[in-house]
PDB file of N, CA, C and O in Angstrom:
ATOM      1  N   UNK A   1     -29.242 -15.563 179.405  1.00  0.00           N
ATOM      2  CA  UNK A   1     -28.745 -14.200 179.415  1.00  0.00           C
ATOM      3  C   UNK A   1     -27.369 -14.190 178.797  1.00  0.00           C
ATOM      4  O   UNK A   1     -26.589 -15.124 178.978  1.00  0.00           O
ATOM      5  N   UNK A   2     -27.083 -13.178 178.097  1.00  0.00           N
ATOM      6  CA  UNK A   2     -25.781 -12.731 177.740  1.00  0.00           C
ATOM      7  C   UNK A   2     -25.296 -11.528 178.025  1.00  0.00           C
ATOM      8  O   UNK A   2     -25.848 -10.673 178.719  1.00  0.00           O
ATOM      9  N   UNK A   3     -23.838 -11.429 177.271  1.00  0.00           N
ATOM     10  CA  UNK A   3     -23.464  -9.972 178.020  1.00  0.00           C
ATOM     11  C   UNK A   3     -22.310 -10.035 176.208  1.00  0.00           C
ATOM     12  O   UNK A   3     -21.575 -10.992 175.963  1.00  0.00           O
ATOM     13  N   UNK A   4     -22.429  -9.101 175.473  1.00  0.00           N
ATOM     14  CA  UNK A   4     -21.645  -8.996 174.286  1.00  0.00           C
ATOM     15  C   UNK A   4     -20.991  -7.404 174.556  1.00  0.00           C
ATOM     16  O   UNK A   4     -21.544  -6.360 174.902  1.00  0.00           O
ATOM     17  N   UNK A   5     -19.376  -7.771 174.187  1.00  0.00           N
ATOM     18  CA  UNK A   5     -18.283  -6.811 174.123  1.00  0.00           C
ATOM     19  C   UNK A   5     -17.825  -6.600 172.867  1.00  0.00           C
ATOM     20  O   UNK A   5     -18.246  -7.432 172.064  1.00  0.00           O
ATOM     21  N   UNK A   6     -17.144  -5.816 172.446  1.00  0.00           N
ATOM     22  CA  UNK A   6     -16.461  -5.489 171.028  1.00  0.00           C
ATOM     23  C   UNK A   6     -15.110  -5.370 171.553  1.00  0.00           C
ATOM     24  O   UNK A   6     -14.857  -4.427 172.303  1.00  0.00           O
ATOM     25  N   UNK A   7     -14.523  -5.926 171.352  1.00  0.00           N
ATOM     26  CA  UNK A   7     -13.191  -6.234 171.724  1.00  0.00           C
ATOM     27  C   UNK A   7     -12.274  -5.265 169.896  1.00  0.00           C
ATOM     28  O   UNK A   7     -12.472  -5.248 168.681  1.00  0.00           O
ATOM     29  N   UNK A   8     -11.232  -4.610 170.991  1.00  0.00           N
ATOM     30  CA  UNK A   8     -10.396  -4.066 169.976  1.00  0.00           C
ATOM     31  C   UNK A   8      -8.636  -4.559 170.221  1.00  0.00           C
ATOM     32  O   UNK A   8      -8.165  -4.799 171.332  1.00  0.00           O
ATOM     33  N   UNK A   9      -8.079  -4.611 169.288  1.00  0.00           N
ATOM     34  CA  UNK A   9      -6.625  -5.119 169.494  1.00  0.00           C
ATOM     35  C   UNK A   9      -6.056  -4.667 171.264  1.00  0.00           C
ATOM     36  O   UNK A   9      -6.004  -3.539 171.753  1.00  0.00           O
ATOM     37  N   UNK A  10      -5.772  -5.712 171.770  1.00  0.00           N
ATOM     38  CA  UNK A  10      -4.803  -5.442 173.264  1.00  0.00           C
ATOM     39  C   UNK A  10      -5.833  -5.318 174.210  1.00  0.00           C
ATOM     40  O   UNK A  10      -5.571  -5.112 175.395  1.00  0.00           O
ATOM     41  N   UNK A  11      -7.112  -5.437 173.744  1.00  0.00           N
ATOM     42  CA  UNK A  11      -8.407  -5.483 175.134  1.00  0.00           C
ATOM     43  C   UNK A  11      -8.309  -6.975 175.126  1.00  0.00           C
ATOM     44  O   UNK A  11      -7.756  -7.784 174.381  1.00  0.00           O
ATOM     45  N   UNK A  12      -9.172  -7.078 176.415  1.00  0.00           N
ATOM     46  CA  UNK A  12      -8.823  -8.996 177.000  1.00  0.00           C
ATOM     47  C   UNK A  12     -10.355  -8.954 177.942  1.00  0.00           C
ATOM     48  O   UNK A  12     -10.833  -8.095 178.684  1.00  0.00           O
ATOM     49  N   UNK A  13     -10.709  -9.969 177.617  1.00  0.00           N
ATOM     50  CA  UNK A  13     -11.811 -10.622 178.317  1.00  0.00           C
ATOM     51  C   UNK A  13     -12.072 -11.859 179.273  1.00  0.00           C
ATOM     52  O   UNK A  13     -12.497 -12.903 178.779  1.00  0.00           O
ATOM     53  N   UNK A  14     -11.894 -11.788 180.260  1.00  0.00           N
ATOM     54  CA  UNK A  14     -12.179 -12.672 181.276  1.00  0.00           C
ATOM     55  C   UNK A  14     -13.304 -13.698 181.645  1.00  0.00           C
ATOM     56  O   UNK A  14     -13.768 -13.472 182.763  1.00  0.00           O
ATOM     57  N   UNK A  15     -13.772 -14.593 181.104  1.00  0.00           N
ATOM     58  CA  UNK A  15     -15.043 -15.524 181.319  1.00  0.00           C
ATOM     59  C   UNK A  15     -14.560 -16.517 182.637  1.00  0.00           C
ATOM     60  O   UNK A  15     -13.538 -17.174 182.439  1.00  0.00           O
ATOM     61  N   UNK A  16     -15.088 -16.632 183.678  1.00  0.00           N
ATOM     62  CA  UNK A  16     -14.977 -17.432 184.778  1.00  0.00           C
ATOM     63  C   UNK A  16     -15.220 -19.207 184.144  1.00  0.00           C
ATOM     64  O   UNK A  16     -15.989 -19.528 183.238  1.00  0.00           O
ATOM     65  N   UNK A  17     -14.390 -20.059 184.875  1.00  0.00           N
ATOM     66  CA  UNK A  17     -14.663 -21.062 184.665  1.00  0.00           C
ATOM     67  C   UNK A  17     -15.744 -21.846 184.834  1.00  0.00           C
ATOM     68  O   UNK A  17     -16.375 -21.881 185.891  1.00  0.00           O
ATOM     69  N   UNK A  18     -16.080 -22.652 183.613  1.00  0.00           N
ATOM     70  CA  UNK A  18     -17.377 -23.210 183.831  1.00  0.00           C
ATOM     71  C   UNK A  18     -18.490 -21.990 183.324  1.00  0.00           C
ATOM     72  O   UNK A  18     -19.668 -22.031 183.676  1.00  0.00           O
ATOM     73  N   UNK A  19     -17.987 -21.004 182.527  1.00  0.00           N
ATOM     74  CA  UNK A  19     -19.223 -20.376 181.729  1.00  0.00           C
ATOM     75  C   UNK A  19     -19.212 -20.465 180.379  1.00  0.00           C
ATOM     76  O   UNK A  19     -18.122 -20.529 179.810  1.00  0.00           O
ATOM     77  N   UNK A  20     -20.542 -20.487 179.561  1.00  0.00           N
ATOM     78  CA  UNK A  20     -20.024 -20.611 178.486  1.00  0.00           C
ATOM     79  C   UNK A  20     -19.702 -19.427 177.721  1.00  0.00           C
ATOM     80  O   UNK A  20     -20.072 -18.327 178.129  1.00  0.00           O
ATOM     81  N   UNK A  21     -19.021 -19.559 176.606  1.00  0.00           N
ATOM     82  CA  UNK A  21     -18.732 -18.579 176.391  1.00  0.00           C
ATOM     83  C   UNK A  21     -18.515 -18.682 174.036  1.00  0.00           C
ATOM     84  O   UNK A  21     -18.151 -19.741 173.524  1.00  0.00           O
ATOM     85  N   UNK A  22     -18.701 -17.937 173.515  1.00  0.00           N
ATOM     86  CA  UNK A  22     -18.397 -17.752 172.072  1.00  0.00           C
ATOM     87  C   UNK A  22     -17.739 -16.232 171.802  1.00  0.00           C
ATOM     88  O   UNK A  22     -17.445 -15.330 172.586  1.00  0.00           O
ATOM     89  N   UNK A  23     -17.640 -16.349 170.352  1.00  0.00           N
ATOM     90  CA  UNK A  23     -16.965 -15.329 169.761  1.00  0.00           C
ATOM     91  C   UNK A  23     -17.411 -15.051 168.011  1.00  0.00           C
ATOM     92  O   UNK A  23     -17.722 -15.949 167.229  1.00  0.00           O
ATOM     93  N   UNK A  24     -17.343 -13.716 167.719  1.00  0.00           N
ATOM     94  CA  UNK A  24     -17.593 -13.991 166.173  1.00  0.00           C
ATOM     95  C   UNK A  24     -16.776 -12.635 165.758  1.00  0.00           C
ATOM     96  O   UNK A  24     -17.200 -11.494 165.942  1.00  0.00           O
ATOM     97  N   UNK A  25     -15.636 -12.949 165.216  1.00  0.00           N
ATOM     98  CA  UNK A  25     -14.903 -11.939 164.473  1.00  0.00           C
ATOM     99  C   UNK A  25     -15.480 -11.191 163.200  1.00  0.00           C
ATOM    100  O   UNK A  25     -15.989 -11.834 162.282  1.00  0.00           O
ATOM    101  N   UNK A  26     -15.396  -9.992 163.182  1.00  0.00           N
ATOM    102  CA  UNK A  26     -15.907  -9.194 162.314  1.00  0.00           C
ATOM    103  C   UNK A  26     -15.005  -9.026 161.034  1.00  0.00           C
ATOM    104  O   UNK A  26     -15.564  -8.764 159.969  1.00  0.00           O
ATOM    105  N   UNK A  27     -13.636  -9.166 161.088  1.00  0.00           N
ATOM    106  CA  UNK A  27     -13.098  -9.434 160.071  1.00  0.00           C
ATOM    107  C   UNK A  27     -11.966 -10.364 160.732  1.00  0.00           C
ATOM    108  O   UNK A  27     -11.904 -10.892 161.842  1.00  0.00           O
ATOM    109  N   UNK A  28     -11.033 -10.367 159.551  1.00  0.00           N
ATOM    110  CA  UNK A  28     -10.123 -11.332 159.945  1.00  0.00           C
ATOM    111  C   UNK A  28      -9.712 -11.094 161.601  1.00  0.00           C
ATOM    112  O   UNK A  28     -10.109 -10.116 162.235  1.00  0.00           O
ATOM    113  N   UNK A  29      -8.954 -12.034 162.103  1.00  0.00           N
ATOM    114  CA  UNK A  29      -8.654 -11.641 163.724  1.00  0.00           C
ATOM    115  C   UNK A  29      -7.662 -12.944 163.923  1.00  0.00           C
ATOM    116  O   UNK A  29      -7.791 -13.960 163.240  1.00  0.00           O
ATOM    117  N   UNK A  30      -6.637 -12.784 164.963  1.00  0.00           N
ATOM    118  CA  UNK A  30      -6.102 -13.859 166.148  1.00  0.00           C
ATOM    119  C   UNK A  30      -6.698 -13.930 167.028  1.00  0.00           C
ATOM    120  O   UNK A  30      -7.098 -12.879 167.530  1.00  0.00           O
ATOM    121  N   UNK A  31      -7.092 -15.395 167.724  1.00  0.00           N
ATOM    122  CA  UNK A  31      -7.763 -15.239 168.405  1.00  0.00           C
ATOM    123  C   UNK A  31      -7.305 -16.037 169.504  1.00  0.00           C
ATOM    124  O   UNK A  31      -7.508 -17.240 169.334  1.00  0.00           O
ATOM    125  N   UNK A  32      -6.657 -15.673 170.756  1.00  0.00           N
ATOM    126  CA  UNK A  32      -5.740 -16.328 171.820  1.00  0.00           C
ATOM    127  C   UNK A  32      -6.411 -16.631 173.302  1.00  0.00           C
ATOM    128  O   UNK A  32      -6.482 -15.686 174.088  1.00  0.00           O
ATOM    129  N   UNK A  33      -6.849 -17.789 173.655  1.00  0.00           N
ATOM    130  CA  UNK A  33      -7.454 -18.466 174.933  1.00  0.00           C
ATOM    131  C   UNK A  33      -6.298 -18.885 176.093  1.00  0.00           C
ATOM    132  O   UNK A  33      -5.552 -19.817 175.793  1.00  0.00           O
ATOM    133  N   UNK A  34      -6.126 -18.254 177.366  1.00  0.00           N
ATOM    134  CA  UNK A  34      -5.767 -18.400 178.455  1.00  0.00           C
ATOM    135  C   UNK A  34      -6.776 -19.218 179.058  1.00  0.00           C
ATOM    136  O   UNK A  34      -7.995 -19.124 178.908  1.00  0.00           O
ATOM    137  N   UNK A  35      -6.143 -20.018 179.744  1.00  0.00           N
ATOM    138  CA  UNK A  35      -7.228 -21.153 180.469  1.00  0.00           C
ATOM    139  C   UNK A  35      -6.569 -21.386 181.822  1.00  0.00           C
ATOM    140  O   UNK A  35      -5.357 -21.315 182.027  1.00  0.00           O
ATOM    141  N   UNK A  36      -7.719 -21.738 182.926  1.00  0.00           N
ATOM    142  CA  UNK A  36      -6.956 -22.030 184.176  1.00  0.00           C
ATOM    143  C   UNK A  36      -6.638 -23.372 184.441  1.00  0.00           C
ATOM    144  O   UNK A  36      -5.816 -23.671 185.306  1.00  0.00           O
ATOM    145  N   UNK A  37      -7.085 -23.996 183.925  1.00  0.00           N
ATOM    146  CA  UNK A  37      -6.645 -25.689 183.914  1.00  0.00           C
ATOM    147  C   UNK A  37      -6.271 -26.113 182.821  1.00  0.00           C
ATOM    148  O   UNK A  37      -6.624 -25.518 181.803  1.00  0.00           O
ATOM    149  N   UNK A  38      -5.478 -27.226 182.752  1.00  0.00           N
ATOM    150  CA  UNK A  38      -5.599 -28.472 181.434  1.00  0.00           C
ATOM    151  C   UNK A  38      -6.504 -28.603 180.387  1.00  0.00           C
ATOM    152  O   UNK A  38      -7.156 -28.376 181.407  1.00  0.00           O
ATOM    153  N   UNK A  39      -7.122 -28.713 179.558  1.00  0.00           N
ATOM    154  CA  UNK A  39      -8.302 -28.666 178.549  1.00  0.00           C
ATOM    155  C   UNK A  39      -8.120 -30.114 178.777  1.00  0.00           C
ATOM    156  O   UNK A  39      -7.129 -30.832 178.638  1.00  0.00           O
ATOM    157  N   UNK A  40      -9.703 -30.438 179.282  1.00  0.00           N
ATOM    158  CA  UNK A  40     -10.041 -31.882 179.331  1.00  0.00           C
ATOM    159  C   UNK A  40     -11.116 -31.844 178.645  1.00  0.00           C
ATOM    160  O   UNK A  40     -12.157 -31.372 179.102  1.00  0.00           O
ATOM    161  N   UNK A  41     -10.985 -32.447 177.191  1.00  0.00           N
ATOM    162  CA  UNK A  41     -12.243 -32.868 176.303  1.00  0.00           C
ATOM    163  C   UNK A  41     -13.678 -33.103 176.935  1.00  0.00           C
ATOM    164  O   UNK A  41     -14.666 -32.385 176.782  1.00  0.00           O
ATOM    165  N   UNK A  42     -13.577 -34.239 177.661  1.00  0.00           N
ATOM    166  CA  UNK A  42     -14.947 -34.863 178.083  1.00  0.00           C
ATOM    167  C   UNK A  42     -15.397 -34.246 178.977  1.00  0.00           C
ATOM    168  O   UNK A  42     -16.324 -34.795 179.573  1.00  0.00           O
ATOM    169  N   UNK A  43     -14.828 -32.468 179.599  1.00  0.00           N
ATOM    170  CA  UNK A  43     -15.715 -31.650 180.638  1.00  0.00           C
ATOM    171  C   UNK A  43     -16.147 -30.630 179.161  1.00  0.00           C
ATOM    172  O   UNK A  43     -16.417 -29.467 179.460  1.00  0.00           O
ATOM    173  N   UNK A  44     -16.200 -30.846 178.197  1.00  0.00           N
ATOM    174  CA  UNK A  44     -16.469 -30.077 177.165  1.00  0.00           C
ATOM    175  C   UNK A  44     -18.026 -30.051 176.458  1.00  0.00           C
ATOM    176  O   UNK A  44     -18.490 -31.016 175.850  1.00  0.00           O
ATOM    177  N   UNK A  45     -18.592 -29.024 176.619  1.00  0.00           N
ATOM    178  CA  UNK A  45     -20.128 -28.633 176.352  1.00  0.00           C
ATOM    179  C   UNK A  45     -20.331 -27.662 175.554  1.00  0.00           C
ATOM    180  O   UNK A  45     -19.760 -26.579 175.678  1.00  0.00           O
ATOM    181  N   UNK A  46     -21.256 -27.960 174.544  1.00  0.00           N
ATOM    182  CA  UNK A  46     -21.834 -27.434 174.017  1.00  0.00           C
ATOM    183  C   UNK A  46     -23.262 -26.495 173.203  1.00  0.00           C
ATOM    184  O   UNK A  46     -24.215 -27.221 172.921  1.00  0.00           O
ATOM    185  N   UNK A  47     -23.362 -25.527 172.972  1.00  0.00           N
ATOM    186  CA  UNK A  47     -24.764 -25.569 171.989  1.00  0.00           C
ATOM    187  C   UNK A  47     -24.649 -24.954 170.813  1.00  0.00           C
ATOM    188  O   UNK A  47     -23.681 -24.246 170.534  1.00  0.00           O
ATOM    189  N   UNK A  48     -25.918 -25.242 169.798  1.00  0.00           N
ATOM    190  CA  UNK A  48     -25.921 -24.417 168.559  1.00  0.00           C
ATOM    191  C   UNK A  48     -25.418 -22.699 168.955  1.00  0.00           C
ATOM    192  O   UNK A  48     -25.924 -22.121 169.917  1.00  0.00           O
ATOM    193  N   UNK A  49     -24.642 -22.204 168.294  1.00  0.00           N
ATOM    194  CA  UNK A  49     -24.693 -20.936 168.491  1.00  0.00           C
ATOM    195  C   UNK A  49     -25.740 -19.879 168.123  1.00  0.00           C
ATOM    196  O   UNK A  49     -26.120 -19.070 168.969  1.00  0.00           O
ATOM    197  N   UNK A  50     -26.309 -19.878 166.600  1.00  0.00           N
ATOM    198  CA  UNK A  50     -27.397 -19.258 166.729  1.00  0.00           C
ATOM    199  C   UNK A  50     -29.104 -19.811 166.873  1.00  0.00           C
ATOM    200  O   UNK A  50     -30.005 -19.566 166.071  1.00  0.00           O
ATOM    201  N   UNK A  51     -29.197 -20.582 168.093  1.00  0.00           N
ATOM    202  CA  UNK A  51     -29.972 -20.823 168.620  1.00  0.00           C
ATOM    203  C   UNK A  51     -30.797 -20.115 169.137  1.00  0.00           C
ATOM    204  O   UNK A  51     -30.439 -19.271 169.958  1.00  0.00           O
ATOM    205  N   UNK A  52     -32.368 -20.306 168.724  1.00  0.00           N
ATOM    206  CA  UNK A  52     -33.259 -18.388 169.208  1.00  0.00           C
ATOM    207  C   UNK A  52     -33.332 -18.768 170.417  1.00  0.00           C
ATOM    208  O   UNK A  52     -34.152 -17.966 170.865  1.00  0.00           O
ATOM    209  N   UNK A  53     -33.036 -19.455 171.281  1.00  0.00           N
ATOM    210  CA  UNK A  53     -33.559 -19.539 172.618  1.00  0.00           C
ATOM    211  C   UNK A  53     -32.367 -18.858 173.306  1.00  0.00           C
ATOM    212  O   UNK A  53     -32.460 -18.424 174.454  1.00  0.00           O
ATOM    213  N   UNK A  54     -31.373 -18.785 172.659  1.00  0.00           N
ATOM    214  CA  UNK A  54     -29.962 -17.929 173.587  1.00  0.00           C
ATOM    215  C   UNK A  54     -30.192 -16.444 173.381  1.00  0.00           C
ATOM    216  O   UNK A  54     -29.587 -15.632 174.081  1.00  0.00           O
ATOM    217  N   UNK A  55     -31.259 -15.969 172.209  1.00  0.00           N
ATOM    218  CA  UNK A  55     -31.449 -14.387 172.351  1.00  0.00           C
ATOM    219  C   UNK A  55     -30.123 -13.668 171.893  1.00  0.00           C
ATOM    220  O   UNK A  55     -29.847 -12.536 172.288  1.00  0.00           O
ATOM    221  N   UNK A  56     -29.294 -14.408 171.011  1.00  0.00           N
ATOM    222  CA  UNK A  56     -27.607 -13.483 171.073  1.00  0.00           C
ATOM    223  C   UNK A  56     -28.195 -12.563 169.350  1.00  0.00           C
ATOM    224  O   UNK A  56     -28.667 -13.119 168.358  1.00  0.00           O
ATOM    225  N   UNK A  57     -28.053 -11.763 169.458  1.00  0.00           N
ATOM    226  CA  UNK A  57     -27.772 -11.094 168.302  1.00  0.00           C
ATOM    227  C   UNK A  57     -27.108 -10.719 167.721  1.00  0.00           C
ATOM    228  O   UNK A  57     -26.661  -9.573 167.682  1.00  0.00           O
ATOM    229  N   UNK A  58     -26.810 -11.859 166.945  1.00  0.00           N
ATOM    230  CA  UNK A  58     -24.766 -11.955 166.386  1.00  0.00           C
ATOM    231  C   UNK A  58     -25.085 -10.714 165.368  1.00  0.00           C
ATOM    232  O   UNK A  58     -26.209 -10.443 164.944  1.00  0.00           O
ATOM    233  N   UNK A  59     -23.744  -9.938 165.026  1.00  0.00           N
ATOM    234  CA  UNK A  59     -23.981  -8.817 164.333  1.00  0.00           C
ATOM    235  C   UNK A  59     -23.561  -9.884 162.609  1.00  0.00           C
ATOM    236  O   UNK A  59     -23.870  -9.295 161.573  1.00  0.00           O
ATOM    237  N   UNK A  60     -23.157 -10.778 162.509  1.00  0.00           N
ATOM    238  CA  UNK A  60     -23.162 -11.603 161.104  1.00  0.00           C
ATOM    239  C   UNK A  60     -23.963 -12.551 161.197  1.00  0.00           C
ATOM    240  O   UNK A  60     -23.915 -13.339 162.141  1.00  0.00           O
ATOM    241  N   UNK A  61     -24.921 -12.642 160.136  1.00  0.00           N
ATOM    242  CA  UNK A  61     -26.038 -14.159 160.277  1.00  0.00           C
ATOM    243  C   UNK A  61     -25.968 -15.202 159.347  1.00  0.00           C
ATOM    244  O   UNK A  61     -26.593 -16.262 159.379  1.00  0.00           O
ATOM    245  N   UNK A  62     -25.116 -14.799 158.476  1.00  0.00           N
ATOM    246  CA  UNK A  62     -25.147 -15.287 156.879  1.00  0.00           C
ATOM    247  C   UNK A  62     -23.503 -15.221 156.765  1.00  0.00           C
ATOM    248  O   UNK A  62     -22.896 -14.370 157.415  1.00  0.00           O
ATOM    249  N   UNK A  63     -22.992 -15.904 156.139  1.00  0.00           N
ATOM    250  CA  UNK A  63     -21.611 -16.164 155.499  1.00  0.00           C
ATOM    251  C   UNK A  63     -20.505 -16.341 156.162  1.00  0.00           C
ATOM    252  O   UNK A  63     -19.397 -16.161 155.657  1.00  0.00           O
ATOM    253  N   UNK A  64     -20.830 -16.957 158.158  1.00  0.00           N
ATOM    254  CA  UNK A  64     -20.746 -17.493 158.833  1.00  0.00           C
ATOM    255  C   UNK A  64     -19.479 -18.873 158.929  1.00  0.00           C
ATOM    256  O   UNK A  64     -19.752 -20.062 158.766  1.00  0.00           O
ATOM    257  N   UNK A  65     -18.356 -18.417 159.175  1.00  0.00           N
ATOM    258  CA  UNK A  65     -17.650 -19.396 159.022  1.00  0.00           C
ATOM    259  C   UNK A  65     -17.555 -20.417 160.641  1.00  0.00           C
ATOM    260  O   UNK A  65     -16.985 -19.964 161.634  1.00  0.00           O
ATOM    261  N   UNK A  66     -18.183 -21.726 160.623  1.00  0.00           N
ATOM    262  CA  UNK A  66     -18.015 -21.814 161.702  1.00  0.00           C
ATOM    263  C   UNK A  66     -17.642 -23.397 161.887  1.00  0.00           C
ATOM    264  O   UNK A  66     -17.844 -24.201 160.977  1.00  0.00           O
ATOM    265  N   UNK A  67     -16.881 -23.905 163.593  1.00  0.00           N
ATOM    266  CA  UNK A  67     -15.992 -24.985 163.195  1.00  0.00           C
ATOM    267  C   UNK A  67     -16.580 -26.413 163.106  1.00  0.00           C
ATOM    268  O   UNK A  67     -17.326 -26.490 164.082  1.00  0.00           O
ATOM    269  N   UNK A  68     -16.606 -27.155 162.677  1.00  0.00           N
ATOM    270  CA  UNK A  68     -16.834 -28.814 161.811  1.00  0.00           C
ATOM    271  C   UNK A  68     -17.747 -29.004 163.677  1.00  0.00           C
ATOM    272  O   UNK A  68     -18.954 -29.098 163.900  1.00  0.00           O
ATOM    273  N   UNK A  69     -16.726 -28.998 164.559  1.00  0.00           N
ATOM    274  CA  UNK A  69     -17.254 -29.203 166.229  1.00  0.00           C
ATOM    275  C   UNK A  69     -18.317 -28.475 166.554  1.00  0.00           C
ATOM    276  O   UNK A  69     -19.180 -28.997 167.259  1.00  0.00           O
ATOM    277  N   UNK A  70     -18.466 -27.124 166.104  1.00  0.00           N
ATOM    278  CA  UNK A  70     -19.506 -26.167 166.186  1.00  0.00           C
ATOM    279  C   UNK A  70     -20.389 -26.578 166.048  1.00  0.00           C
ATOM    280  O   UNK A  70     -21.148 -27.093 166.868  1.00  0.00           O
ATOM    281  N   UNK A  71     -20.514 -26.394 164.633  1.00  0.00           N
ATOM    282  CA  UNK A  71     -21.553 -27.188 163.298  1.00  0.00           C
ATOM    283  C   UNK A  71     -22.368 -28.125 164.129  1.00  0.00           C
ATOM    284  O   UNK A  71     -23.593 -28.071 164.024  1.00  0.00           O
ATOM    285  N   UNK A  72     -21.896 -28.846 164.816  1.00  0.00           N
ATOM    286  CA  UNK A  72     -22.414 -30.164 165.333  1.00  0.00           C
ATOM    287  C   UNK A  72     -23.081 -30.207 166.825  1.00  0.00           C
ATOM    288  O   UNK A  72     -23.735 -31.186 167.185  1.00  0.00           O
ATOM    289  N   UNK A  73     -22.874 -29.110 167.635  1.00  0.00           N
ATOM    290  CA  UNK A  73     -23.642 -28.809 168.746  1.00  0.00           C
ATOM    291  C   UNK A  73     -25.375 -28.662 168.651  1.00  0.00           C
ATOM    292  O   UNK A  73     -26.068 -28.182 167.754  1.00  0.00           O
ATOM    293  N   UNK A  74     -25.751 -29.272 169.942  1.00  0.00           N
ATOM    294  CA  UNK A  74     -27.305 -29.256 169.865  1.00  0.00           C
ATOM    295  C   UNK A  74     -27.624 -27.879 170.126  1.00  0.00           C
ATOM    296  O   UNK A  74     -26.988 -26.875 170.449  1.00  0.00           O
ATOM    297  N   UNK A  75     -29.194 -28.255 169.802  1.00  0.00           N
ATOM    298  CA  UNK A  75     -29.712 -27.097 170.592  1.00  0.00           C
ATOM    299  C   UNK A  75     -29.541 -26.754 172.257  1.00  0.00           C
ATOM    300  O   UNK A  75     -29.081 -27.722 172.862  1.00  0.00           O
ATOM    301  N   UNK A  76     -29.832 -25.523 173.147  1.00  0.00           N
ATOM    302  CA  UNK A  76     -29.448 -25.282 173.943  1.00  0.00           C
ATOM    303  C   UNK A  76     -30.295 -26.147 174.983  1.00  0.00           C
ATOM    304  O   UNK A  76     -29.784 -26.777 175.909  1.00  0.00           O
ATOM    305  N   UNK A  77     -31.553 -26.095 174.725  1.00  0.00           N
ATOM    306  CA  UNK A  77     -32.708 -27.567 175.664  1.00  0.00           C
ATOM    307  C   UNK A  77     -32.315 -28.827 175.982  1.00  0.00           C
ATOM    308  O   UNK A  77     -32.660 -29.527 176.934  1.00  0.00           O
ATOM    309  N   UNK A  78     -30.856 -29.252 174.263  1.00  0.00           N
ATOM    310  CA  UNK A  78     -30.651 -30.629 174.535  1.00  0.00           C
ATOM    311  C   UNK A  78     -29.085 -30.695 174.690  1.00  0.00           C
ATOM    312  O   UNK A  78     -28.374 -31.680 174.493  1.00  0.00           O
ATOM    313  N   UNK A  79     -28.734 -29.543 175.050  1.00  0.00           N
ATOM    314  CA  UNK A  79     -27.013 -29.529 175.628  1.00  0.00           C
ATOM    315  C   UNK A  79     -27.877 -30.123 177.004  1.00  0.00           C
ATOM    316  O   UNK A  79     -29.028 -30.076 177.438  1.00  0.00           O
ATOM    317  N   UNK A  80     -26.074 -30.921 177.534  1.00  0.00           N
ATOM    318  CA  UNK A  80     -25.996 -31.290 178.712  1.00  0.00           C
ATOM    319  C   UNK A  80     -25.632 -30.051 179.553  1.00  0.00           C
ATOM    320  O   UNK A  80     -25.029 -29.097 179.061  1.00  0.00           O
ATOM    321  N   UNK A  81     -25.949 -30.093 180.601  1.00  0.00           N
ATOM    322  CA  UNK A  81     -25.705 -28.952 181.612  1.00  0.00           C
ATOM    323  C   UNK A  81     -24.549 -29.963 182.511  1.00  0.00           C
ATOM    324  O   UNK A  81     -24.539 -31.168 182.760  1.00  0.00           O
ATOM    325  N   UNK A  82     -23.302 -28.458 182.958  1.00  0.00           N
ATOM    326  CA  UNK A  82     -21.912 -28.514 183.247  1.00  0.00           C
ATOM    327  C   UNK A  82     -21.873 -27.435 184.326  1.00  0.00           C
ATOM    328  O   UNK A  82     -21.050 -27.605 185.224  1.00  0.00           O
ATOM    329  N   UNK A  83     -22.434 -26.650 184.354  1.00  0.00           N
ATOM    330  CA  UNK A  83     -22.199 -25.114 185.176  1.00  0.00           C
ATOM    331  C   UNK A  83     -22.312 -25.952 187.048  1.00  0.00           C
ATOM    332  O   UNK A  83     -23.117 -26.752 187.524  1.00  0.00           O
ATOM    333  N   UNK A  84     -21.313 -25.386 187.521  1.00  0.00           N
ATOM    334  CA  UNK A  84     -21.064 -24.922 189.093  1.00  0.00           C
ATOM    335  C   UNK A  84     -21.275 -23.280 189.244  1.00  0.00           C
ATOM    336  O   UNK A  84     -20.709 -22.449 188.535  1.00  0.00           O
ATOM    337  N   UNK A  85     -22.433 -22.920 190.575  1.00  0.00           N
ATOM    338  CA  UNK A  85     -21.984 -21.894 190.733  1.00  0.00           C
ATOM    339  C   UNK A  85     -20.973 -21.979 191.805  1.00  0.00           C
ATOM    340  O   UNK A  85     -20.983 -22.736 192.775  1.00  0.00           O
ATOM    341  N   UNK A  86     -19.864 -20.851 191.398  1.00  0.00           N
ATOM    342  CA  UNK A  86     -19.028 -20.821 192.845  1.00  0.00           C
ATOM    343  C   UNK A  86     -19.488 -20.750 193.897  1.00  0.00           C
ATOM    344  O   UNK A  86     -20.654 -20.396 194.072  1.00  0.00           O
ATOM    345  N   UNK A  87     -18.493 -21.146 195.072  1.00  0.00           N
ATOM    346  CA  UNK A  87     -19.501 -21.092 196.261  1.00  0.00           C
ATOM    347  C   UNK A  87     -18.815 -20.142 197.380  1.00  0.00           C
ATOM    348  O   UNK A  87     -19.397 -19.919 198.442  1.00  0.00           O
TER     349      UNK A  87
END
């Protein structure tokens, strides 16, 4: 399941820790991450982003700039699973 926002200059989005989460700018953009802990690499997970099994319907499909780390994520079957639900 997903949940997609359109974010406009000075709106802010909140993802709880331990969800995953992406982004795809429609044109140029800054793009600024608040985090509640340290960034520790090796709690770091991934998947393909346009993967049909995630159902996301990115509004760009083609001409896709995306990062070298990206690029390189599995599919979502063969990501490792990371998620806690809170308790």
């Amino acid at each position: 399941r997903h949940v997609a926002v359109e974010l406009t200059p000075g709106r802010l989005l909140w993802v709880p820790p331990g969800f995953a989460h992406g982004f795809q700018a429609l044109e140029d953009a800054h793009f600024l991450y608040l985090v509640t802990k340290e960034y520790n690499r090796e709690a770091e997970r991934c998947a393909k982003w346009d993967d049909p099994e995630l159902g996301i319907p990115w509004p760009l499909r083609e001409g896709v700039i995306v990062s070298e780390r990206d690029s390189k994520c599995p599919p979502l079957r063969l990501a490792e699973a990371n998620f806690e639900y809170p308790r």
